[in-house]
Backbone as a printed PyTorch tensor [residue, N CA C, xyz], in Angstrom:
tensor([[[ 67.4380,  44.2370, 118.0310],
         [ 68.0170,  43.3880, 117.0030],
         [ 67.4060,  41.9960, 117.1300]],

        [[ 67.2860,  41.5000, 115.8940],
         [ 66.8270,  39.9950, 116.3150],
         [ 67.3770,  38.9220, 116.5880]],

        [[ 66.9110,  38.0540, 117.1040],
         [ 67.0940,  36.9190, 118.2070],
         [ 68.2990,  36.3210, 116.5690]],

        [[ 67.8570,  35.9890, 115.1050],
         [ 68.6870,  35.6430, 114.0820],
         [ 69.8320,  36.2600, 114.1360]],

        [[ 70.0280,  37.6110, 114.4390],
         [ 71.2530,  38.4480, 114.6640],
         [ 72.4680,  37.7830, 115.4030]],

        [[ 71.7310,  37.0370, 116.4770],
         [ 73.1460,  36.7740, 117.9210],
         [ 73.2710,  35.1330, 117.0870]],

        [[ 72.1710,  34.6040, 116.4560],
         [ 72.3630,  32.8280, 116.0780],
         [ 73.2620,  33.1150, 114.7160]],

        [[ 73.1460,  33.7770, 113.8340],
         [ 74.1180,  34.2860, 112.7230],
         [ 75.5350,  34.3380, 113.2210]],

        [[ 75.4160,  35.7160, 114.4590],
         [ 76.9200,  36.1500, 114.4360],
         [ 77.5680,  34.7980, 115.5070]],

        [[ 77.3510,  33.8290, 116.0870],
         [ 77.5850,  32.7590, 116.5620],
         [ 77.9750,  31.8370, 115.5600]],

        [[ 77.6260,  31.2860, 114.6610],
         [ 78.1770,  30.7410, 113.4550],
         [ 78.9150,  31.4510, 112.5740]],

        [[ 78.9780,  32.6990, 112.5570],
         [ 79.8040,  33.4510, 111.2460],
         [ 81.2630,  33.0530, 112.7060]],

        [[ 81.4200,  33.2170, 114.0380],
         [ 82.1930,  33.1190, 115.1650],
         [ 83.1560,  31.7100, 114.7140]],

        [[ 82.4020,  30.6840, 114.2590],
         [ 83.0330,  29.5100, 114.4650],
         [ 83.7030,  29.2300, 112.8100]],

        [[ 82.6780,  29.8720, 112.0520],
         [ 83.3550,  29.9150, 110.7390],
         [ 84.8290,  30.5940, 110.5590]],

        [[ 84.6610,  31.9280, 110.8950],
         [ 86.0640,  32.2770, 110.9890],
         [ 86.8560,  31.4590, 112.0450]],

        [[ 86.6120,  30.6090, 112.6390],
         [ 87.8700,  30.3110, 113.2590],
         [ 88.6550,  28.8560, 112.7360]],

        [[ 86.9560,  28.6380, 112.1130],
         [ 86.8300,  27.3440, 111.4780],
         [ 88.4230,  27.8790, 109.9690]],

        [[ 88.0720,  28.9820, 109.5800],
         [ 88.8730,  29.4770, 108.5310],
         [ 90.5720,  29.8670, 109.0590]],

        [[ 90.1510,  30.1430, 110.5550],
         [ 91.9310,  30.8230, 110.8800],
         [ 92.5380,  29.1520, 111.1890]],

        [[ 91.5270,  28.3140, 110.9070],
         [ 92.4650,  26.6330, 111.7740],
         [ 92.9600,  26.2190, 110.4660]],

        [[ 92.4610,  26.4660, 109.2960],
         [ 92.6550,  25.8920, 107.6240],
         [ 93.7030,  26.9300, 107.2500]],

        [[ 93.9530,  28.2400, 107.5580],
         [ 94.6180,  28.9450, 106.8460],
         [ 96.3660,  28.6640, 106.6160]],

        [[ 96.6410,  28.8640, 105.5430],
         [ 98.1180,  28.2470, 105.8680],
         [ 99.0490,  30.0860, 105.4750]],

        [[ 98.0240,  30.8480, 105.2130],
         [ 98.7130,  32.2610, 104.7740],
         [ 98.4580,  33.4320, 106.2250]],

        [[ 99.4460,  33.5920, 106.3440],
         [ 99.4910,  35.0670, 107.6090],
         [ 98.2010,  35.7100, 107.2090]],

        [[ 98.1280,  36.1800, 105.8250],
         [ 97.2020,  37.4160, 105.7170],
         [ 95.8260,  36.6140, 106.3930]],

        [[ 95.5900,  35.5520, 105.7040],
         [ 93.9520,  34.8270, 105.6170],
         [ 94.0130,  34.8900, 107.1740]],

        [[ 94.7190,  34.2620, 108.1040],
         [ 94.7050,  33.9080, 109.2170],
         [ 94.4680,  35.7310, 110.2040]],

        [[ 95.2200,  36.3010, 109.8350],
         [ 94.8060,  37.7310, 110.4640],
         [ 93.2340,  38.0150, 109.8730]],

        [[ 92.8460,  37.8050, 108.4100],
         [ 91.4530,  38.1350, 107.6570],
         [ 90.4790,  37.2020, 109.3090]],

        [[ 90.8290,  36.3270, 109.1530],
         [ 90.0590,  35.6460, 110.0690],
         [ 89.7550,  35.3820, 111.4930]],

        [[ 91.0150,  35.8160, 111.9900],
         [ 90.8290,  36.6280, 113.7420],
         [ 90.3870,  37.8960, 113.6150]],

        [[ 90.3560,  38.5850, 112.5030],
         [ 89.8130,  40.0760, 112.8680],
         [ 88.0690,  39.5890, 112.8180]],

        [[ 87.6720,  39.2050, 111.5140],
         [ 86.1970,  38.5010, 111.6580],
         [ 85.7080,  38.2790, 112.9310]],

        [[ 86.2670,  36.9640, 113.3130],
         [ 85.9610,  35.8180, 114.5800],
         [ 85.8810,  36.9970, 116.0240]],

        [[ 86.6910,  38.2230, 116.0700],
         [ 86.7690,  38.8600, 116.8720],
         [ 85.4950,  39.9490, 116.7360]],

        [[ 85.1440,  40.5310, 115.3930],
         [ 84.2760,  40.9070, 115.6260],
         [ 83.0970,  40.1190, 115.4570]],

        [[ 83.2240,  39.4420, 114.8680],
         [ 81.1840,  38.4320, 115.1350],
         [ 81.2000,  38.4210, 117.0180]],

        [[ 82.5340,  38.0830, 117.2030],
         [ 82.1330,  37.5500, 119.0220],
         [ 81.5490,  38.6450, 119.8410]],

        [[ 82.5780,  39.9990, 119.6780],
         [ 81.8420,  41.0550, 119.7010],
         [ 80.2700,  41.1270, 119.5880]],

        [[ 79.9380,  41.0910, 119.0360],
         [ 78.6070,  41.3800, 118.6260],
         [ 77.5850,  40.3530, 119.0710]],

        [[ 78.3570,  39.4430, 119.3710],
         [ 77.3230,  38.2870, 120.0940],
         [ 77.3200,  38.2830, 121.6970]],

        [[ 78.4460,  38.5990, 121.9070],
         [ 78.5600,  38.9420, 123.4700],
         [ 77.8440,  39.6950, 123.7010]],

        [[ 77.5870,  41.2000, 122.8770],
         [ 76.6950,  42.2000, 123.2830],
         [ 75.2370,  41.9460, 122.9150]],

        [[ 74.8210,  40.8850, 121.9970],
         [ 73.4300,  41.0040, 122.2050],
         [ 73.0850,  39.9990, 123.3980]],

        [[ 74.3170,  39.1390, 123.5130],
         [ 73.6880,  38.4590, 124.6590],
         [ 73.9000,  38.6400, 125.8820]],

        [[ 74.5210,  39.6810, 126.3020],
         [ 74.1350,  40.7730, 127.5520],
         [ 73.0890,  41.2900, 127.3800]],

        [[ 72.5710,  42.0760, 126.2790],
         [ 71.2840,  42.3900, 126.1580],
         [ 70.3310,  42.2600, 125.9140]],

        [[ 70.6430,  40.5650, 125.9980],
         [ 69.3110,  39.6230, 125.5350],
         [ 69.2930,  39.4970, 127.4070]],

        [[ 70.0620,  38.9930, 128.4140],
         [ 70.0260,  38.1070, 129.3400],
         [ 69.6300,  39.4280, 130.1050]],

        [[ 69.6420,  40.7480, 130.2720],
         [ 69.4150,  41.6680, 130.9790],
         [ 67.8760,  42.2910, 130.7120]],

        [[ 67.4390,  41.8760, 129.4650],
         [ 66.1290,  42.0650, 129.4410],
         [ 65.2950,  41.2970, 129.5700]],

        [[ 65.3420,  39.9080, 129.4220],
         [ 64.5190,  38.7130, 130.0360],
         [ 64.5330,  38.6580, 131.3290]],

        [[ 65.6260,  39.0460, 132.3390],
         [ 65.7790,  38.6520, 133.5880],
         [ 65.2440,  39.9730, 134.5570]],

        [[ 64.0430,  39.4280, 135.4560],
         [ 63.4430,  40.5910, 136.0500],
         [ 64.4530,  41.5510, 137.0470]],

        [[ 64.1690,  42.4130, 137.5750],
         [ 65.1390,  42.9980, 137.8250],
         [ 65.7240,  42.9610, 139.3710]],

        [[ 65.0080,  42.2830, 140.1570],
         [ 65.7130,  41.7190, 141.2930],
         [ 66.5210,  40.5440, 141.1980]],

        [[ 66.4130,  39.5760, 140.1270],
         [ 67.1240,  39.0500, 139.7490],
         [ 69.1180,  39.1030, 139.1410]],

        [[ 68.4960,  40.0770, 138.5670],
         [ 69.5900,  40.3120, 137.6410],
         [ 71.1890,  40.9440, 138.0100]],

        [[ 71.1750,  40.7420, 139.3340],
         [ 72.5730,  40.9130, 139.6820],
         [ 73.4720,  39.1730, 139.5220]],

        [[ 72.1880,  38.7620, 140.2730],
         [ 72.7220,  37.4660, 140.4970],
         [ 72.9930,  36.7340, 139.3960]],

        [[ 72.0240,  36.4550, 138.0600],
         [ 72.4110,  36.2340, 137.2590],
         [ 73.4140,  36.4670, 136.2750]],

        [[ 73.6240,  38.0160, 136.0810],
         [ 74.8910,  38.6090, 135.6820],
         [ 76.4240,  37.7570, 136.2040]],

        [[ 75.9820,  37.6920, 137.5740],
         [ 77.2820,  37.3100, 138.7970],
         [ 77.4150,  35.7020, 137.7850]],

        [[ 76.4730,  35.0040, 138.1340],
         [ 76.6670,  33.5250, 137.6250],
         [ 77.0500,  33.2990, 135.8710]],

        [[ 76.4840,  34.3940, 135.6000],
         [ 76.8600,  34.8880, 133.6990],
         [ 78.2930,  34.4330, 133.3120]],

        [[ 78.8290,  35.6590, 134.5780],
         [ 80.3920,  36.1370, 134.7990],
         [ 81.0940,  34.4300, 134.9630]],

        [[ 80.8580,  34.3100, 136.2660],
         [ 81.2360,  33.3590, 136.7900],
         [ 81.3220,  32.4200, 135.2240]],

        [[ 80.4310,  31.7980, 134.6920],
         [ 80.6730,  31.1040, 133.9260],
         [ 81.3970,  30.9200, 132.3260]],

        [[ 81.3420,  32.4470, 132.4040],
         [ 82.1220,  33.0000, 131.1520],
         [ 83.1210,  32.6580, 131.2690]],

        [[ 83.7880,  33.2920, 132.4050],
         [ 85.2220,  33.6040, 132.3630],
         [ 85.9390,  32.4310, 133.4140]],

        [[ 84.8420,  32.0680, 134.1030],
         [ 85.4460,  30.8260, 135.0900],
         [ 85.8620,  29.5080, 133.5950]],

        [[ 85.2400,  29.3970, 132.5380],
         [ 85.0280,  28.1640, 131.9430],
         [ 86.0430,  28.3630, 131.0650]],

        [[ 86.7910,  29.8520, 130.9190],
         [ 87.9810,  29.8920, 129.9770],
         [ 88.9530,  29.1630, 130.1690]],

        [[ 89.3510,  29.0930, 131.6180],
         [ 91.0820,  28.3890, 131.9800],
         [ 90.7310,  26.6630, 131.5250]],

        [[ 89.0450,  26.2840, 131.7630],
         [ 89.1590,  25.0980, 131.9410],
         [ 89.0190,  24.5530, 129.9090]],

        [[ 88.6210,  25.4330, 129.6490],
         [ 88.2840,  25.4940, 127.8050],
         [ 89.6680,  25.1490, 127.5710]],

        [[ 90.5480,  25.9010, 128.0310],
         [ 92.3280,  25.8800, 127.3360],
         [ 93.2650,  25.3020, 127.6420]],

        [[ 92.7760,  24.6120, 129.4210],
         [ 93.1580,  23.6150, 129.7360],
         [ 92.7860,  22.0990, 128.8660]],

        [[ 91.3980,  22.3700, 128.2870],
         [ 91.2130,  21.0500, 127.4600],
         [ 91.3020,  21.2250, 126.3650]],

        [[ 91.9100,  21.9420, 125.2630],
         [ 92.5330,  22.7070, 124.6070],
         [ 93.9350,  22.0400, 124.2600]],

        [[ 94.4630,  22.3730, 125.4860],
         [ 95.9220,  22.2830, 125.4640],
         [ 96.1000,  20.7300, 125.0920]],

        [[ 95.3770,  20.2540, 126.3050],
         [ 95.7430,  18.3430, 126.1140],
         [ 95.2030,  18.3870, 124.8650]],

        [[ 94.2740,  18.3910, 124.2010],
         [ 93.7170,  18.1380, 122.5800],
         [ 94.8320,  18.3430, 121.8680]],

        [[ 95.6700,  19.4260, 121.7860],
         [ 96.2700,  19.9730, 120.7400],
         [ 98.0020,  19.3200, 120.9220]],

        [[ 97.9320,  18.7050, 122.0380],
         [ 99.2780,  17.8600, 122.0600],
         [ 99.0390,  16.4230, 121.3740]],

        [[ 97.4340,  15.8390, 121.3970],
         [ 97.3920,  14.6510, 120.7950],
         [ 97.1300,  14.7480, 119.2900]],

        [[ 96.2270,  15.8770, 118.7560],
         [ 96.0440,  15.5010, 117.3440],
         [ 96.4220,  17.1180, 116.7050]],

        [[ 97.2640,  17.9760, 117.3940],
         [ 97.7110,  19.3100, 116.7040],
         [ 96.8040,  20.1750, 116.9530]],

        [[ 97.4520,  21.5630, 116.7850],
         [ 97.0260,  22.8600, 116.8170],
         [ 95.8900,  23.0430, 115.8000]],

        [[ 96.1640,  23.0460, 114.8900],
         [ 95.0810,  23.3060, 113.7600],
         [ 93.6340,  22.1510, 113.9960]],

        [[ 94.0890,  21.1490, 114.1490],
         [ 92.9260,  19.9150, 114.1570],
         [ 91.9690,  20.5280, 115.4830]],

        [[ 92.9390,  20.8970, 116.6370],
         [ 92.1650,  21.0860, 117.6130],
         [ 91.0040,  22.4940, 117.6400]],

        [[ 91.7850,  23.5370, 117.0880],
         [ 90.8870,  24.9000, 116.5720],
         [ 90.0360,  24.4940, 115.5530]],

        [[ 90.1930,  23.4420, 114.5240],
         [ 89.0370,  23.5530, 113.6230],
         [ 88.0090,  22.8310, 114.5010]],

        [[ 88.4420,  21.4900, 115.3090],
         [ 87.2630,  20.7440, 116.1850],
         [ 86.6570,  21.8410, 117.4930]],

        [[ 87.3350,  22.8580, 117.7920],
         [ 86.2550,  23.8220, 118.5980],
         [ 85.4540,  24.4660, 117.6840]],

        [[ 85.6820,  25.5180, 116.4650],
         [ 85.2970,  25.8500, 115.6240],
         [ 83.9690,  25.1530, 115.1430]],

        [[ 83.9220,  23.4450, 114.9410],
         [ 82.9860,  22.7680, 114.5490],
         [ 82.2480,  22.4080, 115.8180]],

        [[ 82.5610,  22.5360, 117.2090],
         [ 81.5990,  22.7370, 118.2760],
         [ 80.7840,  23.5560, 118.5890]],

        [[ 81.2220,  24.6460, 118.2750],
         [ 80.9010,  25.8630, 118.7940],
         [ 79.5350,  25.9950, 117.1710]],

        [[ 79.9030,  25.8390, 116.3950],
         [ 78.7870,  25.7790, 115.2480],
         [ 77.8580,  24.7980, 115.4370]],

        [[ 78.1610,  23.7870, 116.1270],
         [ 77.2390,  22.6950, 116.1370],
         [ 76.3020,  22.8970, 117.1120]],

        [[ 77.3310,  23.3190, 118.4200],
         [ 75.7680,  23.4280, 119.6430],
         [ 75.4220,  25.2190, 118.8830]],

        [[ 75.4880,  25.7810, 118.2460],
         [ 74.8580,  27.0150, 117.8250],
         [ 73.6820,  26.8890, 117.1970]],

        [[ 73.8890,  25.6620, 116.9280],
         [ 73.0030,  24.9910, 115.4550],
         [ 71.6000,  24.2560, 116.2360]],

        [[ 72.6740,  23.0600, 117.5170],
         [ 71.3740,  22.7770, 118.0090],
         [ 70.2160,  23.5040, 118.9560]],

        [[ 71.0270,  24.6690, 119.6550],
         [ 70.4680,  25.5680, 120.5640],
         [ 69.1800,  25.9470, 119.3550]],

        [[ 69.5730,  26.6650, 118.5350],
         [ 68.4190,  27.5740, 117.3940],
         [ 67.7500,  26.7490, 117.2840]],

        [[ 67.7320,  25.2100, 117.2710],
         [ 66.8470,  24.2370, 116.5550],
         [ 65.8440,  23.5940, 117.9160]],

        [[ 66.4060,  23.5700, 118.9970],
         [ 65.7710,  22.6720, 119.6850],
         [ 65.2490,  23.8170, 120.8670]],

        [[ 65.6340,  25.2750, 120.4850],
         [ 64.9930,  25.8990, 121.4690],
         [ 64.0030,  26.9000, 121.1040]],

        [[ 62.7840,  26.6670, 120.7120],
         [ 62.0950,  27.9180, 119.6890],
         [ 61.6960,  29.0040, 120.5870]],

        [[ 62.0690,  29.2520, 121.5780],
         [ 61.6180,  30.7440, 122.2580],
         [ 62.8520,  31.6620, 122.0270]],

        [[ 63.8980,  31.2510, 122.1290],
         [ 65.3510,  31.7960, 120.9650],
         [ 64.3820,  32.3630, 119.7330]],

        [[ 64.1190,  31.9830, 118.9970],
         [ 63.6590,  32.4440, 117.3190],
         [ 62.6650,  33.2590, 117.8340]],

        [[ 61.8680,  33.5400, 118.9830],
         [ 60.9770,  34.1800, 119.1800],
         [ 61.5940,  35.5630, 119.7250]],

        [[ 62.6940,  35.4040, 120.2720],
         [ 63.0550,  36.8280, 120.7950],
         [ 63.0440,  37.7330, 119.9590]],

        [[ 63.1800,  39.0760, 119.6710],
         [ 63.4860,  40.4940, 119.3540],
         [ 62.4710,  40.6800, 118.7870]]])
């Protein structure tokens, strides 16, 4: 799949969430976690299978390990800064301003890194 595939479903990611932070209707807001859930899907998996095929193969435990580590280590601290955000300027303000992060460094990664556009 191409390298446009994982930079697409990364912005379609922030759009829907960008859409579940605006929604003021149950339905739209479910329309838009089901989206946001699957674009992430699909970006998680090409980028396991982007990072497992660039990385030679004595490598690639370790990197996986530090992958991990940073995935899931950076969640508590994401929602920890999350939380304080969303007590000063609200719930919604704070999901649309990740939403518009998460699109923005998506935006600058594709732009300022051209061996990205070169993959697949």
């Amino acid at each position: 799949m191409p390298a446009s595939a994982k930079a697409s479903s990364a912005c379609f990611v922030a759009d829907a969430i960008g859409w579940f932070a605006l929604s003021t209707s149950f339905t739209w807001a479910l329309a838009a976690l089901f989206g946001a859930g699957f674009a992430a899907s699909i970006y998680l998996n090409l980028g396991m299978t982007t990072l497992q095929t660039l990385v030679p193969d004595e490598l690639r435990g370790r990197v996986m390990s530090l992958f991990t580590l940073t995935f899931f280590g950076g969640m508590p601290l994401g929602a920890l800064l999350a939380g304080a955000a969303a007590e000063r300027i609200g719930e919604p303000a704070t999901v649309f301003a990740n939403a518009a992060i998460v699109l923005a460094a998506s935006l600058v990664i594709w732009l300022r890194l051209p061996f990205i556009r070169k993959l697949g």
